[in-house]
Kinemage of the C-alpha trace (Angstrom):
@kinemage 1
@onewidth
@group {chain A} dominant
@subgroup {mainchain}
@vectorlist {calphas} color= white
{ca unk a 1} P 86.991 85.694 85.438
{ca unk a 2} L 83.378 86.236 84.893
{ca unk a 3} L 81.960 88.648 82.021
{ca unk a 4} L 81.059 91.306 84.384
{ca unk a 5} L 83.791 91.404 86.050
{ca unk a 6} L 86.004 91.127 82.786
{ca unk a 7} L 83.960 94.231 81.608
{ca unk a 8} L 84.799 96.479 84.651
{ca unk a 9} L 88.399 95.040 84.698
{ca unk a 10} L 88.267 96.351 81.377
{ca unk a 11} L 86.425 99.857 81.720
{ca unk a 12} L 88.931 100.241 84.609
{ca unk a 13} L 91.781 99.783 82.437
{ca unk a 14} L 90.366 102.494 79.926
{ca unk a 15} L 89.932 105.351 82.385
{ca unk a 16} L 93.162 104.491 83.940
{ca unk a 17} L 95.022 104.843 80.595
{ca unk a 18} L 93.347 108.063 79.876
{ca unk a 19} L 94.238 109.966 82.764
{ca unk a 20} L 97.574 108.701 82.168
{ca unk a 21} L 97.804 109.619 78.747
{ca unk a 22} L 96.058 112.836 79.465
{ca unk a 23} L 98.238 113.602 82.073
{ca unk a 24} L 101.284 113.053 79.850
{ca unk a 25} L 99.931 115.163 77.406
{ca unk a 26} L 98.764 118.117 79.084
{ca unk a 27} L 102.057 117.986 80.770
{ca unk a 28} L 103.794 118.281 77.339
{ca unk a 29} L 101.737 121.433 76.011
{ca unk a 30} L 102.302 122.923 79.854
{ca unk a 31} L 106.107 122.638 79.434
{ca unk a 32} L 106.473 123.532 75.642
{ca unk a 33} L 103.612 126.626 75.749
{ca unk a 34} L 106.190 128.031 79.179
{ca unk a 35} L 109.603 127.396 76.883
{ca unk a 36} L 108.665 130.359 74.670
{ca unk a 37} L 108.093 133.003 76.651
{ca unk a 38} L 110.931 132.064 78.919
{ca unk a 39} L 113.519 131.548 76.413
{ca unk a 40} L 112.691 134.984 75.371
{ca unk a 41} L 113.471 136.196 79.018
{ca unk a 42} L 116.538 134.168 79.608
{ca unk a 43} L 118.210 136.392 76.996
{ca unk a 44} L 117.278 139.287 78.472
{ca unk a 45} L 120.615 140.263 80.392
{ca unk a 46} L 119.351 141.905 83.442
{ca unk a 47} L 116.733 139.291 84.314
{ca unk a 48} L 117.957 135.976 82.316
{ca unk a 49} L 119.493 134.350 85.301
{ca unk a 50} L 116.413 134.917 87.428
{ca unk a 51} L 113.955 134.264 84.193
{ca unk a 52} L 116.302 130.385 84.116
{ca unk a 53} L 115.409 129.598 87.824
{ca unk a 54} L 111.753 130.606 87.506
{ca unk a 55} L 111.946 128.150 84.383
{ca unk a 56} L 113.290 125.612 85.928
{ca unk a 57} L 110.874 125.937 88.519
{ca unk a 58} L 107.879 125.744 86.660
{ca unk a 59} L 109.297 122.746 85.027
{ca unk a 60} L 109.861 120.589 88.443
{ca unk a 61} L 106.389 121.995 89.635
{ca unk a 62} L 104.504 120.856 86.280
{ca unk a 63} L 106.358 117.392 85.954
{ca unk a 64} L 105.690 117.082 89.744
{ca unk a 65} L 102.566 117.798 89.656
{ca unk a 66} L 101.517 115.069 87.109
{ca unk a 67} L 103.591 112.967 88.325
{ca unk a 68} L 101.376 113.093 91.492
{ca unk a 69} L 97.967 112.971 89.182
{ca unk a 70} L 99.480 109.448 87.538
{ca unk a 71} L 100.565 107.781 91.120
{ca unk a 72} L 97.155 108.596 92.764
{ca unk a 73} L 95.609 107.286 89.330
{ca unk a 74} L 97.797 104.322 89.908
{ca unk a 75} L 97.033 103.802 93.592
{ca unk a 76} L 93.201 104.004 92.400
{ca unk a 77} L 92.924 101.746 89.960
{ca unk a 78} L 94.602 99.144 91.878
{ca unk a 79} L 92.353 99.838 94.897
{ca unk a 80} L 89.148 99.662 92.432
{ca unk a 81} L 90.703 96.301 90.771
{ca unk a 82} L 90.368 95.332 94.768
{ca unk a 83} L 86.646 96.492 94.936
{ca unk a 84} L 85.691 94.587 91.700
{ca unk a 85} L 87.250 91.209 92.722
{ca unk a 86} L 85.685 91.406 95.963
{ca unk a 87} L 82.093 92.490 95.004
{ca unk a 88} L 82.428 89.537 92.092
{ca unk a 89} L 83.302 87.240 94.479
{ca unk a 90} L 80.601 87.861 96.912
{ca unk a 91} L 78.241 88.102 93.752
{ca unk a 92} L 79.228 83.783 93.917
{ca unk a 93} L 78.181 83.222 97.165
């Protein structure tokens, strides 16, 4: 593998590990910063079982929805590894 390629490869590699990590992250603080305030309602007794649904709603929705960010992050670093090894290789010609 050539340097310049080698070097994309590699700057490739970086952003594809911080949106990943990112994504992990914000999902964390998302999902803890929403368990206060519904814990608080779940005790409540004339909205708790409502409060628990809504809760668990959120949750799918947020771990869905980074899920999503990290498979299209996925699918577009492998498409851009595609890119690099064809402009590289016409680069030889």
């Amino acid at each position: 593998m050539n340097d310049a390629r080698a070097q994309w490869r590699g700057l490739q590699a970086l952003v594809q590990e911080a949106v990943d990590q990112g994504s992990r992250a914000i999902e964390q603080v998302q999902l803890e910063t929403a368990k206060r305030p519904f814990r608080v309602l779940e005790q409540l007794p004339a909205i708790g079982p409502v409060a628990g649904v809504v809760h668990a709603a959120h949750t799918i929705s947020v771990m869905t929805s980074h899920a999503i960010v990290r498979t299209v992050n996925e699918a577009a670093g492998a498409a851009l590894a595609q890119v690099i090894d064809v402009v590289a290789s016409d680069r030889r010609r």
